[in-house]
Each structure stands twice: as structure tokens, then as C-alpha cells.
N, C-alpha and C positions, 0 to 999 in steps of 0.2 A: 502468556503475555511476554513476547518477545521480542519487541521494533529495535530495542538495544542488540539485538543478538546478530545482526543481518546489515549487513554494505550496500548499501542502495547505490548507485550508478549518477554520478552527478547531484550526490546531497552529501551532507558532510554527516562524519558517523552518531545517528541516533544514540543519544543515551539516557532515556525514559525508558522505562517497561512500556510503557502506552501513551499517545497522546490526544487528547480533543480530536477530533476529526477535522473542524474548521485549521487547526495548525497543522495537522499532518498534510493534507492536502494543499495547503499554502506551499510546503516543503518542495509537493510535487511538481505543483504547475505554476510556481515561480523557474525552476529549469526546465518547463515544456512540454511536462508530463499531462496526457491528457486521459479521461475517464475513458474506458471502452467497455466497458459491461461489467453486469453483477450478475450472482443468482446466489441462493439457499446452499449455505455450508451448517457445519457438524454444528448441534447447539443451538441454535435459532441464529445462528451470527450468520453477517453476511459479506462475501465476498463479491471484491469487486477489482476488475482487471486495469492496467494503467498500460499505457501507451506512449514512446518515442521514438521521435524519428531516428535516433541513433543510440541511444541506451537500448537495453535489454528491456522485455515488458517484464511487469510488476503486477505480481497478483496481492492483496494486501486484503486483511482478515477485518473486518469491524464488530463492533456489539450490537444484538442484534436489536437496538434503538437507532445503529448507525451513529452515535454521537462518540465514540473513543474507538479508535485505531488499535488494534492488539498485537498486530503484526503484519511482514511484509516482506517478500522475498523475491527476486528473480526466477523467473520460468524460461525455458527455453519457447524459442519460436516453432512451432507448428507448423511445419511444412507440407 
């Protein structure tokens, strides 16, 4: 549980361990972030990818009800 531990690109710095999903997501796509996929991560939890047209993508970690946000980092683009 680590949203606090990570600089997201265009949000101001997190400092919760986790949040609802409905707030985290507001975070996102209040600055433009948009959904780009999920699949089955470690745990039953699930990851799901974030998208902008000028920040870095976000892959971000949920529980696996999808209702709290655990975490969320920067990945490189895939070229």
C-alpha cells in the first residue's frame, strides 16, 4: 500500500496509503487521464493501465473488488 510513495505526473503529491477508487480516479481524469486496460495482477488485485496524451502512462494497482487504489507508478512507453 503505496499511492503516497510515487509522483504522478500532473496530480499533486498523494499522501494516503490508498484511496477509494471513485477519488483516485477523479484525480486522474480531472487532468486527462484516461482508462486503457486492466488484466489479473499478484493477489487477486487488479491492474489497470492509465493513459495521456502528454504525461507518462500509469499503470495503478486496485483491490481485487476494484473499490481502493493501492498503488500507482509511471511505466515507460513501449515502443
Amino acid at each position: 500500500m503505496t499511492l503516497d510513495k510515487h509522483k504522478l505526473d500532473g496530480i499533486e503529491q498523494i499522501t494516503e496509503k490508498t484511496l477509494p477508487t471513485e477519488k483516485f480516479e477523479k484525480l486522474l481524469t480531472d487532468v486527462g487521464y484516461y482508462r486503457l486496460g486492466s488484466a489479473p495482477a499478484k493477489g487477486k488485485r487488479v491492474k489497470i493501465w492509465w493513459r495521456h496524451e502528454t504525461y507518462r502512462r500509469i499503470e495503478s494497482i486496485y483491490s481485487p473488488d476494484e473499490t481502493i487504489a493501492i498503488t500507482a507508478y509511471h511505466i515507460e512507453e513501449l515502443y
